[in-house]
N, C-alpha and C positions, 0 to 999 in steps of 0.2 A: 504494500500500500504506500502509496507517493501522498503525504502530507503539503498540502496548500496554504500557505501561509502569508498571502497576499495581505489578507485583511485583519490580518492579527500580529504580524512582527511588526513592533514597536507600540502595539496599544495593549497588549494583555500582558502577565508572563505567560509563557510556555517551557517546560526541560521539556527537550526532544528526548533526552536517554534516559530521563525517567519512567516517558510514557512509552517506552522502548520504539520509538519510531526507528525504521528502516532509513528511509528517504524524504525529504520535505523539499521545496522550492519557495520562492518567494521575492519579492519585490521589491528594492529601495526607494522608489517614488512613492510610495503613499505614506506610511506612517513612520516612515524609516526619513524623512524627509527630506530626498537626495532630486525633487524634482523630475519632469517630465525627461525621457533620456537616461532617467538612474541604471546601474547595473542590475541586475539582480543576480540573486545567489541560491545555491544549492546546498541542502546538509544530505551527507551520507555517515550511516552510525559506522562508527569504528571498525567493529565488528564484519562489516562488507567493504570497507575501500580497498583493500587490494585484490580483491575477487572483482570487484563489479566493475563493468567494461565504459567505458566514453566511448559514446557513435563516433562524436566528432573530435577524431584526431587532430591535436593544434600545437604548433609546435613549443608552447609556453607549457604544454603536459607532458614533454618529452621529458624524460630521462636526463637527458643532458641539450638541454634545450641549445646552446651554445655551439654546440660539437658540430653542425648541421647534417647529421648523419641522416642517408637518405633509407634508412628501415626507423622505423617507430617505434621504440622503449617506450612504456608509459610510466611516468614516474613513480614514485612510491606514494601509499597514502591519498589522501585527498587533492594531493597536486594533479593529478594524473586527468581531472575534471577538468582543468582550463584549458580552453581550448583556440583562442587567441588574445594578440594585443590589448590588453585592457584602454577604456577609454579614458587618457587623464583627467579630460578637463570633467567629464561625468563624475569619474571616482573623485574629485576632489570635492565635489558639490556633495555627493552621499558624502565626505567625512565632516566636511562641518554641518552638515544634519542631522549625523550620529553623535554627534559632542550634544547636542539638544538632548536628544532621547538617552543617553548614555547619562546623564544628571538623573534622571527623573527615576521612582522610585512604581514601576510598573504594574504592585500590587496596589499601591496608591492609587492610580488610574483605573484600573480595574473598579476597585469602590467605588469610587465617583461615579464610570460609568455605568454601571447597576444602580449608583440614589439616580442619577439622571433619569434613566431607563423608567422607573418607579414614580418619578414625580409628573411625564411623562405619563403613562399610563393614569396615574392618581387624578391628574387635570382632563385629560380627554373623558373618563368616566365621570367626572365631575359636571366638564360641560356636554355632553352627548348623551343626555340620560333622555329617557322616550319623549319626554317633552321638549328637548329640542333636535331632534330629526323631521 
């Protein structure tokens, strides 16, 4: 199972290796705050990165990326996943968005967004009751 985590990296916690996920992907433009353009990124647990394969060979997941040897080593570990040039001016835009999110205390947020959710709910049932539909 491939865990999506578009809409919850950077506004909930989540441990991926608590909840023994395999695999997750995910976003840095939305809540990660890296903008339109952001990278995003991949978790694979521990326990599968040197078993599981990258489709897309690139030469930043070789082995000896440097060496330009023309057979593909895949590197060791989760390096073995990237699969080209990273975008600077992008990665620089997710790092000072992650200095935001990287402050913030994410169980914190999480409460909030539950009283939110709740006041929310508590006000529409308040004003939506049979006598105003």
């Amino acid at each position: 199972m491939i865990w999506d985590l578009a809409h919850s990296a950077g506004s909930m916690p989540i441990d991926l290796n608590a909840c023994d996920v395999d695999l997750a992907v995910g976003c840095g433009y939305k809540f990660l705050n890296g903008g339109p353009g952001a990278p995003a990124f991949l978790f694979v647990a521990g326990r599968h990165q040197d078993e599981a394969q990258q489709p897309l060979a690139g030469w930043l997941g070789h082995s000896s990326p440097f060496d330009f040897d023309p057979v593909y080593a895949p590197a060791p570990g989760i390096a073995r996943f990237l699969c080209g040039t990273p975008a600077i001016l992008s990665m620089s835009a997710l790092d000072a968005g992650l200095d935001v999110v990287l402050g913030v205390d994410l169980h914190d947020v999480r409460r909030k967004s539950i009283r939110l959710g709740e006041l929310f709910l508590d006000l529409v049932s308040q004003e939506c009751n049979d006598d105003n539909l």
